[in-house]
C-alpha positions in Angstrom: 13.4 -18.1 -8.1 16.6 -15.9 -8.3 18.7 -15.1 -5.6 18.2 -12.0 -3.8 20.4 -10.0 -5.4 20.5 -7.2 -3.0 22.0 -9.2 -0.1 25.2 -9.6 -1.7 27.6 -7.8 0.5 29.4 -4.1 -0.8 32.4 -4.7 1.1 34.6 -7.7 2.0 33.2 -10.3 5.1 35.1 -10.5 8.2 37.6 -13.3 8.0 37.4 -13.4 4.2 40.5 -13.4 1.7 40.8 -9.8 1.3 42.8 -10.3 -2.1 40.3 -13.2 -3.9 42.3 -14.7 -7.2 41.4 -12.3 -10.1 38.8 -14.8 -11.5 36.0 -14.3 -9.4 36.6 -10.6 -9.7 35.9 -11.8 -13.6 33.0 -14.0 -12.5 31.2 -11.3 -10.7 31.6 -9.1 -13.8 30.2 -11.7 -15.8 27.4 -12.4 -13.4 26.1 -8.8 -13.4 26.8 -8.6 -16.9 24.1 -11.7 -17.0 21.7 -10.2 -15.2 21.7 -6.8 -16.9 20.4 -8.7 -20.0 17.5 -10.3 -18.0 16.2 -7.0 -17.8 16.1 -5.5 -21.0 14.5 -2.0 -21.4 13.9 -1.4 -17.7 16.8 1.0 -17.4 18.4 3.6 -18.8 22.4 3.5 -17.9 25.4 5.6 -17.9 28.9 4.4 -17.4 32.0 6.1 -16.4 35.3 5.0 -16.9 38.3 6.1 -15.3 41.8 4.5 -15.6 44.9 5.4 -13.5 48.7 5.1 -14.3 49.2 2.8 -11.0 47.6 0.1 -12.6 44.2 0.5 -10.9 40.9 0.3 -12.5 37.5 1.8 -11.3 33.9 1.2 -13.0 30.8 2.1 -12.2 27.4 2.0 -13.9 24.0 3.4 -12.6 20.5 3.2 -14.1 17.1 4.6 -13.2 13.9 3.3 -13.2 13.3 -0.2 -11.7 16.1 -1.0 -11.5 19.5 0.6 -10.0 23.5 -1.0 -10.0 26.3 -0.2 -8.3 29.5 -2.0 -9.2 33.2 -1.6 -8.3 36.3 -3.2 -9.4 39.5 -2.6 -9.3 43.1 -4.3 -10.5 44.3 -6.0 -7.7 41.4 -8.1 -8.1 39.1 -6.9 -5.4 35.3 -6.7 -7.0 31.9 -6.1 -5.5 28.6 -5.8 -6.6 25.3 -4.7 -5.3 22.2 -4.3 -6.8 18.4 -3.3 -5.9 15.6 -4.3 -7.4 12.0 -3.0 -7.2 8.9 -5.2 -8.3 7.2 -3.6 -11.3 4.5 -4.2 -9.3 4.8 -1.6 -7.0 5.5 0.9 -9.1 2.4 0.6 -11.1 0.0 0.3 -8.0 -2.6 2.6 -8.3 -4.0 4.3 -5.0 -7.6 4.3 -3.9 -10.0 6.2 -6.0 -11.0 9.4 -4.0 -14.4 10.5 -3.6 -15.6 6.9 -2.9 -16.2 6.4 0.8 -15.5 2.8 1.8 -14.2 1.9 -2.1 -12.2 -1.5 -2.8 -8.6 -0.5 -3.6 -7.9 -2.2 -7.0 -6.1 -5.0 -7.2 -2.1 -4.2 -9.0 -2.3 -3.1 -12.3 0.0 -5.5 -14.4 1.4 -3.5 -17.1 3.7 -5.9 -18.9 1.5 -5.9 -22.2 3.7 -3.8 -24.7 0.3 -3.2 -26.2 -1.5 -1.8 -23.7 1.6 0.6 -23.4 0.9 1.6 -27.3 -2.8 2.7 -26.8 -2.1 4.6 -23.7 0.6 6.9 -25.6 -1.9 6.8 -29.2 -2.7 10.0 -30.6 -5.9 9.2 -30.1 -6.1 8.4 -26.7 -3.9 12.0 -25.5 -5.6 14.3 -26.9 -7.8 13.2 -30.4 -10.5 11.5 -28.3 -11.1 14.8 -26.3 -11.4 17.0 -29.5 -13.6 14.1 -30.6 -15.5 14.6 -27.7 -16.0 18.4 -27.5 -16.6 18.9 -31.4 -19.4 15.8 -31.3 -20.9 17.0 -28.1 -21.5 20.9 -29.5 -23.1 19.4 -32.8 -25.3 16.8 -31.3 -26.5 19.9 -28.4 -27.2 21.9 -31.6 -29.6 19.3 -33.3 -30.6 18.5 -30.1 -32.0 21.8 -28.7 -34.9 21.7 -30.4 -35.7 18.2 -28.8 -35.0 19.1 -25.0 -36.8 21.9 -25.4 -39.7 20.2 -26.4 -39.4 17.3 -23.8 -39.0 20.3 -21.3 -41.9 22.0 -21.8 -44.0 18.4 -21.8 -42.2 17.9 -17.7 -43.6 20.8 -16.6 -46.9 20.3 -18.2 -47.0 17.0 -16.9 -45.6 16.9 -13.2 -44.3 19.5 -10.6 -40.5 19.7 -9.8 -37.2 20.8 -11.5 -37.0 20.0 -15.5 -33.2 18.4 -14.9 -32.7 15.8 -12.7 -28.9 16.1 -10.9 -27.4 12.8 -9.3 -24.1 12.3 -8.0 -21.9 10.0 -9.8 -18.2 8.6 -10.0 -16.1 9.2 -13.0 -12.5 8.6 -13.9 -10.4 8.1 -10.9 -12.8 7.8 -8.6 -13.9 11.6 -8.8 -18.0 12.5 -7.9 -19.7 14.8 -10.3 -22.6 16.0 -10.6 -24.8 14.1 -13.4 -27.5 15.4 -15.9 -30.6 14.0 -16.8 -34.4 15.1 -17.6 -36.5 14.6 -15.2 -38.3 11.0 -16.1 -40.0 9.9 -12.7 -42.3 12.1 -10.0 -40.0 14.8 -8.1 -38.2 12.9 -4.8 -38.3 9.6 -6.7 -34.8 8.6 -4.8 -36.7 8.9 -1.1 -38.9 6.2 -2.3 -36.2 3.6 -3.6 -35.9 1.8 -0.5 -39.1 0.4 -0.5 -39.1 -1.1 -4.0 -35.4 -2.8 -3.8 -37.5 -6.1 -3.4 -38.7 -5.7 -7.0 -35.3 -5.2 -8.6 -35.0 -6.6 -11.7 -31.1 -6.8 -11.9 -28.5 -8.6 -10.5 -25.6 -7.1 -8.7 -25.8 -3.8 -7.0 -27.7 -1.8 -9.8 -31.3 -1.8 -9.3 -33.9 -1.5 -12.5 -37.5 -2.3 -13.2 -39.4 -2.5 -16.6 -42.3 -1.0 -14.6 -41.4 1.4 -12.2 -44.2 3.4 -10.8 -42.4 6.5 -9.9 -41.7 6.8 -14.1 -44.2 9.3 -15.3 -46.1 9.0 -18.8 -43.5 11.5 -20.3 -41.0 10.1 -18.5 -41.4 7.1 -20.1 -41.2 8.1 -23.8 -37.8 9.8 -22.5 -36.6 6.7 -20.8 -37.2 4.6 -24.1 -36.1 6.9 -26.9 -33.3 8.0 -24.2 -33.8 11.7 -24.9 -33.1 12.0 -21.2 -29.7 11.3 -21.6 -29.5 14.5 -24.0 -28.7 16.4 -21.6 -25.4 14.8 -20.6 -23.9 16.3 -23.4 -23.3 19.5 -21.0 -21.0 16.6 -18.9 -19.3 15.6 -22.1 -18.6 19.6 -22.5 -17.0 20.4 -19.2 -15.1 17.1 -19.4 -17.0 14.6 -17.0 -17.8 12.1 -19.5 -17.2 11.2 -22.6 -19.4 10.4 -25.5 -18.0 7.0 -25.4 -17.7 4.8 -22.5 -19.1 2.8 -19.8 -21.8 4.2 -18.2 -21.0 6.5 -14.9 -22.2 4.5 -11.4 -23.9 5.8 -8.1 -21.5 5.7 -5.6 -23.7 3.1 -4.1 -23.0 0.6 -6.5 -19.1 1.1 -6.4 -19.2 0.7 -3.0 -20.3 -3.2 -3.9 -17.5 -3.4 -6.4 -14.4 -6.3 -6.2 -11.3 -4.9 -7.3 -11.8 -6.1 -10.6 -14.7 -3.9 -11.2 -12.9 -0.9 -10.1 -11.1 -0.9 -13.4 -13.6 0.4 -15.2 -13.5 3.6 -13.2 -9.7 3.7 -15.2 -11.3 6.0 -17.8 -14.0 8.6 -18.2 -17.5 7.6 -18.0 -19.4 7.8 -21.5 -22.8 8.4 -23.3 -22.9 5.3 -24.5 -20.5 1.9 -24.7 -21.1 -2.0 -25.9 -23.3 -2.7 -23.1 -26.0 0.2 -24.7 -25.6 -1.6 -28.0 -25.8 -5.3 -27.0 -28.9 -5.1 -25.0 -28.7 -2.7 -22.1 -30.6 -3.5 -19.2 -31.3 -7.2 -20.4 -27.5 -7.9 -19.9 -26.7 -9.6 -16.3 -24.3 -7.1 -14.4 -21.0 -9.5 -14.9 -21.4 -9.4 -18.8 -21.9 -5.6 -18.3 -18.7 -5.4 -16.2 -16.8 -7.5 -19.0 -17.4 -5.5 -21.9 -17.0 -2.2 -20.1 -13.3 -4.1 -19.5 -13.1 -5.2 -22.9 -13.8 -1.5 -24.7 -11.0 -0.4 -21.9 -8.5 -2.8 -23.7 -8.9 -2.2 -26.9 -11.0 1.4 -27.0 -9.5 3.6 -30.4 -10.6 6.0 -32.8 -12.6 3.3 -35.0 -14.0 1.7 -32.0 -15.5 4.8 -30.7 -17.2 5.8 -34.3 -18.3 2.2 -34.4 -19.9 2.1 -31.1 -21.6 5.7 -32.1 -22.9 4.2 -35.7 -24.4 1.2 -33.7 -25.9 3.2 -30.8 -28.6 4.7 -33.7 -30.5 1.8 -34.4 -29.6 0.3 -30.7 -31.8 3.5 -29.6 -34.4 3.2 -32.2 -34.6 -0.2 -31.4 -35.7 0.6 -27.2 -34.5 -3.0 -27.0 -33.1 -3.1 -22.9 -34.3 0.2 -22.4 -36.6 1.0 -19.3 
């Protein structure tokens, strides 16, 4: 471990040589000079130089971001140097996600991979993903109008109660929206969850089952050809989700998150992500958390129009999906 840097004295020590030989003025110089090149790229310096005819010398040299130096010399060999240092660490620690009651703050994000610096400033990742979003969302509610309308018109024939189902859910940062869906079970299904947590089909703090009997008969057809997802397209449109990413939770479950988990709330929430295209609800909840964590790290342009290409047959398929 180095030394602390920042409890080297400013000024001279009581009882001390106030005029130390010149070399440790030279070796305190060289010292800093050492340490500045330990931290490469955390700093941006300025110098200023100023030389007098009476033979004295004065330097000094500060730098902001993590790290900020102070140094004074002068020719009749006094020197002293002081330096602060600040943990990357704490400068990347992100705060609690608001909106959650009771959330897990995450754990320090550790942003040292040059790499994940790269994506974060893409293109892409700015401001392409967003037009991506918006332009795909209006086409696919285009096509899709037809469809909704149709699997509208077959929930009121079917069952009383609103045509849209709304649900409150966490997005990016933490932030509760209100999420779209057609109604696929009977109208006040959430009163009746309690007494079916017993036949939960999932590990982890989501609950599922193949056979739920507050799913109607139309309500099924939606479920597996995920038509009732179409209408989340309206969330893609005023920015809530995007069409690709992991899949937005009830606060409920985030409540039951380890920090970890919490990452995934680092981006927005998505139509659909590699968990909808390796198996859905057949995939344990830690493998779900992983590849949510996995798209985060390496998400891009040909990423997302892969996942979307895959999520076709994925859907056709109905494999996982109930």
């Amino acid at each position: 471990m180095e030394p602390d840097i920042s409890a080297i004295p400013s000024t001279p020590m009581a009882g001390a040589d106030p005029h130390p030989p010149a070399d440790e003025a030279l070796l305190a110089m060289l010292a800093m000079e050492e340490l500045e090149t330990r931290l490469p790229g955390d700093r941006a310096g300025r110098a200023h130089a100023n030389g007098h005819a009476n033979g004295h010398a004065n330097g000094h040299a500060a730098g902001n971001g993590y790290t900020n130096w102070h140094a004074h010399a002068n020719g009749n060999g006094h020197a002293a140097a002081r330096a602060r240092v600040t943990p990357r660490w704490a400068a990347a620690r992100e705060p609690v996600h608001p909106g959650i009651v009771g959330a897990i703050e995450p754990a320090p994000r550790i942003d040292d991979d040059p790499r994940r610096a790269v994506r974060r400033e893409s293109l892409y990742l700015r401001a392409g993903k967003r037009c991506f979003d918006v332009v795909g969302a209006s086409l696919a509610l285009i096509v899709g109008a037809p469809v909704m309308l149709l699997a509208a018109l077959a929930i009121r024939l079917e069952s009383r109660g609103p045509v849209l189902y709304t649900s409150t859910r966490i997005g990016r940062k933490g932030r509760a929206f209100s999420f779209f869906k057609l109604r696929s079970m009977v109208d006040g299904a959430d009163r009746h969850r309690h007494h079916l947590t017993h036949l939960n089909e999932c590990d982890g703090p989501v609950f599922k089952m193949s056979n739920d009997p507050r799913v109607t008969r139309v309500g099924r057809f939606l479920r597996s050809t995920s038509i009732d997802e179409l209408p989340q397209l309206f969330n893609v449109l005023r920015g809530e989700m995007s069409l690709v990413g992991p899949r937005p939770p009830i606060p409920e479950e985030v409540a039951h998150y380890l920090p970890w988990q919490m990452r995934r709330l680092d981006v927005r929430p998505g139509l659909t992500c590699l968990w909808q295209i390796s198996g859905r609800s057949r995939i344990g909840f830690e493998e779900w958390m992983r590849l949510d964590l996995e798209y985060i790290r390496c998400q891009s342009a040909g990423m997302d129009f892969r996942i979307l290409l895959r999520t076709i047959p994925a859907v056709l398929s109905r494999e996982g999906a109930y």
